[in-house]
N, C-alpha and C positions, 0 to 999 in steps of 0.2 A: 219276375220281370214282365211287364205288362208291354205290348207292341200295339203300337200304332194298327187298325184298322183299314187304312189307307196303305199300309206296307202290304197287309196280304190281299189287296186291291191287283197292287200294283205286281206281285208277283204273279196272280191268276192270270193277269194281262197278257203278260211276259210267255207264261204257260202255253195259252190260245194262241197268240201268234209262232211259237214256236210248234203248235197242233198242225197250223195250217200249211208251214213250209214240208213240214213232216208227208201232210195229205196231198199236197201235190207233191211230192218226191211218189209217194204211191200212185197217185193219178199218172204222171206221168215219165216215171221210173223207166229206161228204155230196156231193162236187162229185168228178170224175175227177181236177182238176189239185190237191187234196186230198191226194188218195192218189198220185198223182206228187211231191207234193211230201214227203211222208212214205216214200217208197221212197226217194230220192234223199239225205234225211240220214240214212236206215241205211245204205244206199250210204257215205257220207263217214265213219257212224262203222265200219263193219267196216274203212276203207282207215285210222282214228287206231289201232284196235286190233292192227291189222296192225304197227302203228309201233312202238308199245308191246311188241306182244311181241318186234318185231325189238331194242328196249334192252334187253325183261329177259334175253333166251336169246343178248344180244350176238353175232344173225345178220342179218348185210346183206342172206339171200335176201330176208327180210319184206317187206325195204323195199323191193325189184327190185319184188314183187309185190305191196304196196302202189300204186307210182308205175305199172304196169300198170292194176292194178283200177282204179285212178282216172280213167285217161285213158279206157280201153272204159265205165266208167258216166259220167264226161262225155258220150260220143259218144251212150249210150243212153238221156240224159235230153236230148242235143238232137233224137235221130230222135222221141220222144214227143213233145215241144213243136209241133214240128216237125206231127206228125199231129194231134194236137188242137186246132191251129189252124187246121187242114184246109189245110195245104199239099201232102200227096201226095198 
């Protein structure tokens, strides 16, 4: 199945404006877990846009290091939760 060009345009678009509401929820997050939690879905969307370009440039590596990225910012939104609840 071959896809339109313009569709993973239109998705990376989509991606970037949803970067930026992400980056000011961090900008100006008025709580910590705020802006932990606006780090953590640009975390998820740089690991969809990873995915994305691993189908438009149809390369597996993307997707190696998508399913990487995701698993170390899992790890590194559980050590935050983690300290903000004041467990270490």
């Amino acid at each position: 199945m071959i896809i339109d060009p313009i569709t993973f345009f239109v998705v990376g678009a989509c991606f970037v404006l949803f970067m930026v509401f992400s980056l000011i929820r961090v900008g100006l997050g008025p709580t910590t877990p705020d802006r932990v939690v606006g780090l953590d879905t640009m975390n998820t969307l740089v690991v969809a846009t990873m995915i994305v370009l691993g189908a438009a440039f149809d390369e597996v590596v993307f997707i190696d290091v998508a399913i990487i990225y995701a698993l170390l910012s899992f790890v590194g939104t559980l050590y935050v939760a983690r300290y903000l609840e004041g467990g270490l």
